[in-house]
C-alpha positions in Angstrom: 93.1 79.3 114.0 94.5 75.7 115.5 92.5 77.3 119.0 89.0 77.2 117.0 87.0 74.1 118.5 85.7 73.4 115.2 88.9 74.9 112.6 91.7 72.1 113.0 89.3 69.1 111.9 87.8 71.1 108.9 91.3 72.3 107.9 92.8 68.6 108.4 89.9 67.4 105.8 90.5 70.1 103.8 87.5 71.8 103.5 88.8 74.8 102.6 86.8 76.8 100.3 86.9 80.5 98.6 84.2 83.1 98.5 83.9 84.9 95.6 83.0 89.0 95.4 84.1 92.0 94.9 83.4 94.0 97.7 82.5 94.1 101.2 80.8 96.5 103.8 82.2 97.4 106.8 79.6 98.7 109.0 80.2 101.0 112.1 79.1 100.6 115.2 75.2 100.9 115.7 74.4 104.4 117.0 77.4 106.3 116.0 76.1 108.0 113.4 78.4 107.0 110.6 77.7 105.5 107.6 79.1 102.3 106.4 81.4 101.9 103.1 81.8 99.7 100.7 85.5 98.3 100.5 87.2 97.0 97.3 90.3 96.3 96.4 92.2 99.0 93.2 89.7 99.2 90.3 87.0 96.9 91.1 88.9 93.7 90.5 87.2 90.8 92.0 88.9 88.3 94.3 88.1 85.5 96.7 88.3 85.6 100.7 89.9 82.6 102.3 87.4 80.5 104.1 86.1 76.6 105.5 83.1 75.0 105.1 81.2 72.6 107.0 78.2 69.9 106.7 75.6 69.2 109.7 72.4 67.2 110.1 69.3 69.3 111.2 65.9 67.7 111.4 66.8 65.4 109.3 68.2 67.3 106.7 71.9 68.3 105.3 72.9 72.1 106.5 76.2 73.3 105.2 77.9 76.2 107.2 80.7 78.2 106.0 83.2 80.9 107.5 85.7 83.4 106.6 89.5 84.2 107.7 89.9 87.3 109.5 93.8 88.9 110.0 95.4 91.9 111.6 94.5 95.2 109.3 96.6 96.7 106.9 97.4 100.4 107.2 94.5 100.7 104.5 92.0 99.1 106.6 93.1 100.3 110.5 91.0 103.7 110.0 87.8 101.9 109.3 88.2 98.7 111.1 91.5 98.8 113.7 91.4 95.2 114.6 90.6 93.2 111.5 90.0 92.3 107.8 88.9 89.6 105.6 91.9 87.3 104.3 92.1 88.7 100.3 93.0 86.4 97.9 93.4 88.2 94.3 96.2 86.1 92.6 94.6 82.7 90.7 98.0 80.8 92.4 97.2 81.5 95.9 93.5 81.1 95.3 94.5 77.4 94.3 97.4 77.1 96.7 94.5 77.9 99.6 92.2 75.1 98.5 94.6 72.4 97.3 97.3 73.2 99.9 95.6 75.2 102.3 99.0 77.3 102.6 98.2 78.9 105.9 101.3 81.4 105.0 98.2 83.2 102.3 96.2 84.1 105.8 98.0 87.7 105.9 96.9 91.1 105.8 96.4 92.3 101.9 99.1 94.1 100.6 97.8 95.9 97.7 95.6 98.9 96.7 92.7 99.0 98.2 89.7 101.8 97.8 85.9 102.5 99.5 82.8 104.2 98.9 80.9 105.8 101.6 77.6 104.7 101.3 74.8 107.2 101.8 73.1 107.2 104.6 73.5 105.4 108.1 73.4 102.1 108.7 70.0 102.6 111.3 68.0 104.9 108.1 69.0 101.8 105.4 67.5 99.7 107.2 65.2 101.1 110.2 62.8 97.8 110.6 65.9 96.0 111.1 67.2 98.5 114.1 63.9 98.2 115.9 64.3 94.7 117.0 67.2 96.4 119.4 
């Protein structure tokens, strides 16, 4: 995260910030076929993923940006995305730990229960004006 070009400065002002859901999609790769789920973590709880905003000037105007953490995937997660998922947050300490300390030891793999929904169809029939742009 240090390599970033943009990460250090906005974690050295602490602009850390936390989004709030309860799920997120994990969509496959465009003409595979499969359809994409809806992840969640043990009975619907919600949570917050770790992320850092920014501000920027745009025709004259304030723009704010924001980003998520990504980590290595937990054994939950490596069937439906090897590579990577979101930094979870679902305790209210490390929630606050993230944006008052910005405790970079929180930016791990989720260790708890964790559950999905197949959604039902594929991602190019939910949304077919969106797939003919490619």
């Amino acid at each position: 995260m240090h390599t970033k070009k943009l990460w250090p400065d906005l974690l050295r002002k602490g602009q850390r910030c936390l989004f709030p859901i309860d799920s997120f999609y994990e969509w496959p790769i465009k003409g595979k076929g499969l359809p994409p789920v809806e992840i969640f973590v043990k009975d619907r709880e919600p949570y917050a993923l770790a992320g850092l905003w920014s501000r920027y000037f745009e025709d004259g105007e304030t723009r704010y940006s924001f980003t998520t953490f990504t980590t290595d995937a937990n054994a939950f997660m490596k069937p439906i995305h090897e590579k990577a998922m979101p930094v979870i947050l679902t305790d209210m300490d490390e929630q606050e730990r993230w944006l008052t300390e910005g405790d970079e030891s929180l930016l791990r793999p989720y260790q708890g229960e964790m559950e999905f929904d197949q959604l039902p169809d594929t991602l190019e029939h939910l949304f077919p004006e969106e797939n003919q742009k490619y």
